[in-house]
Every structure is written in C-alpha cells, then in structure tokens.
C-alpha angles and dihedrals in degrees: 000000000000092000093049086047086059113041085050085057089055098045097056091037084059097044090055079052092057096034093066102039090105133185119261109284118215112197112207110217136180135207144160093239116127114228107255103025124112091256095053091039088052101047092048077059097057092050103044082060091053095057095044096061083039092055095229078312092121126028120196091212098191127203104198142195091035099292097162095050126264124336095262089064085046086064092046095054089044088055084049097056085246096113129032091205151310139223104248152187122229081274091070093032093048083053098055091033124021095187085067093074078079087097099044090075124135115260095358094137136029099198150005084263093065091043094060097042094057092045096054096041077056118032089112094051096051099044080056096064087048102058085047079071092042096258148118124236099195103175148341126258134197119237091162132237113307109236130190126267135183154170092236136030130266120217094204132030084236088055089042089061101036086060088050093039089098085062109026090092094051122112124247093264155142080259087047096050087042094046089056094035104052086047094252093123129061112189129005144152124256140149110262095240091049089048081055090051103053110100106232100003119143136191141183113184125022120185129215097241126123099223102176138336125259112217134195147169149159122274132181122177112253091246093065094041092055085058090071117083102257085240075054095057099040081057090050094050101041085048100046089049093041090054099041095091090045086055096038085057094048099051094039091059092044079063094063101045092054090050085061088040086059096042084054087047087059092258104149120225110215103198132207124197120250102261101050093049082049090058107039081053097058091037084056097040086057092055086063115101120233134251136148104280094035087052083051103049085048085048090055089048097053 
C-alpha cells in the first residue's frame, strides 16, 4: 500500500511538472516608438534580457512606429484578442484606465524626483486598477514633462498657457502632431522628444515650465500574461521593475539632450526663475479637481 501511495505521489508531482512546461510564449506588442530612437533601443534591450533569464521561454515581439495606428487602436485590438500588450503614453493608459489621467494634471509635480517618488508610494495601487480591467501593468516608463512651446513669444507664463489652452487638453496623437505641424496651431504642450519627433513641426519659443507630466508604462492583457509559467512571469516582473530606473535615466537623458537638440535648431528658450515657476506650479496643481488617485498622488508627495 505504501508503495502504491508513492508511486501515486510521484505520479501527480510529476504531472504538475509536465503540465507547466509550456511552450515559448511571444508576446506581440505595439508602441509609438519610432526604431532607432533611445526609447526603442532601449526597449529591444529590455527584451533581449528578458529572453535571456527566460531562457528563449518569453519573447517581447514589437511592432514600432506605430505600425498598428494610435495608441488608442492599439487598446481596441488588445480588447479584441488581437494584441497581448503595448508600451504607451498617458493616451493609451487614460483609454484602458481612466483613472489613470490622475497624473497627467497640470502642475502635479515639480521635478523627475516627485514623480518617482509617487510611482513608486503607489505602484500597487495602480497595477490594481489595472487587473480590475483584466490587465498587467508590468512597469513605468518616462515620456518627460510636456512644455510649452509656441510661434510667438509670451510675456508671461500665464499668457504662455492661455495661447496653448485650445490644445493643452489634446491627446498625444496623429491630430495633435498635424495640427502643429500644418501651423494650425500656435502654442501647445508637448514633451521635447515628442516636439523632435513630430515630422514638420516648427517653434519658435519654448518656455522652461514644466506644464504636466507625461506618463507611460507597459501594459499586457491579463490573457497573455497567464500564458507565461508563473516562474516565467515573476522573471518578467523583477526584470521590468529592475530595469525601470535604468530606463528612466536613459530616456531622461535622452530629454535633455533634445532640449539642446531644439536651442541649436533656433528654438528660443524663454526662461523663468525658480520662484516664480514654483509658484505658477502649485497655482496650477490647486486648479486640478480631485479624485481618488489624484488625492493619493498629492498625499505621496506631502
């Protein structure tokens, strides 16, 4: 009878075994992100590690340049079953969560420094809100701060933002990028690199607020993400978040040099001192209204 007993133990341990040596899983992704450029070198990187711990187990497949349409297509297919996931902006994030346009708020954060801290007091929270939607949110990315730019100059930051208010509230989007880059639009805020990226576009002041933050992440539907081993999974996560402040770094630095890139171009930075930016933030920060993820984000920062 013992013998029977054990050899039925062994039989279903090894049957557990079986059961989850899974094929290798590919994960077809889309972003915005244009090939050769930091983000999307970045972002390879980031995969080619991932297979490596994985053993050739998980594959980030990435469809780039937005091959697969804006962002907000990009969530449609993922509803469909037609995409496991994508790298996006706050205009993809906003469309799987809503509550996610919380950190897109004027004037929420000063610098780099308060972003990270708030991501980090409330990554649990936010990855929360996402598997309510069935989906992962594996890990933050850094699109920068968006600043104002224009085709004439402000005298005042106020003015600045009351020449760019028709298009403040515009998603980062193919609309966005025409509307700047046929001229029909005069001012407008929008993250440096992004300015860079937009085919055409032309301006001529730029000023050194820090109008909003830009945020992004990395999102796959809970379906695909249950294809994965759970060992699988746990590699994907530790390796995503391990590797976020290396990222954040990188593209951050890839910000300032496009800043530089726009002053050689003939932008002109019109420049405010720090208290008066300090004030016109927090000015800005009190305008937003209030809901749970937004209270939360202001109580991180106290």
């Amino acid at each position: 009878m013992r013998v029977l007993v054990a050899v039925a133990i062994v039989g279903v341990l090894c049957g557990s075994v079986v059961a989850d040596r899974r094929e290798p899983v590919t994960l077809k992704l889309g972003t915005l992100a244009i090939d050769g450029s930091r983000y999307m070198k970045d972002i390879l990187a980031l995969g080619a590690e991932i297979e490596r711990r994985t053993r050739g187990r998980v594959t980030l497949a990435w469809s780039s340049g937005g091959q697969l349409g804006e962002e907000t297509e990009m969530v449609a297919k993922i509803a469909r079953g037609k995409l496991d996931g994508g790298g996006f902006s706050e205009t993809g994030l906003v469309a799987l969560v809503p509550e996610m346009a919380a950190w897109g708020a004027p004037g929420m954060f000063r610098d780099a420094a308060e972003v990270d801290r708030a991501t980090a007091a409330l990554g649990d929270e936010v990855r929360a809100l996402f598997a309510k939607r069935d989906l992962q949110f594996v890990m933050w990315a850094d699109l920068g701060f968006a600043q104002l730019f224009a085709m004439e100059p402000a005298k005042t930051l106020a003015e600045a933002v009351e020449a760019a208010a028709p298009w403040l509230s515009a998603p980062l989007d193919g609309a966005l990028a025409l509307a700047i880059g046929s001229g029909k639009a005069r001012a407008w805020a929008v993250p440096p690199l992004y300015q860079l990226a937009i085919t055409g576009a032309k301006a001529r002041f730029m000023t050194n607020l820090r109008y909003r933050y830009v945020i992004g992440g990395l999102v796959i539907s809970a379906k695909a993400w249950a294809r994965l081993a759970p060992n699988d999974r746990q590699i994907v996560a530790e390796t995503c978040r391990a590797w976020e402040p290396r990222l954040r770094a990188s593209w951050r630095t890839e910000t300032e040099r496009g800043i530089a890139v726009l002053a050689k171009s003939g932008v002109v930075m019109r420049t405010a001192p720090e208290t008066q930016l300090s004030a016109f933030t927090a000015e800005l920060g009190a305008r937003a209204p209030a809901s749970p993820l937004r209270d939360a984000i202001r109580a991180a920062l106290r």
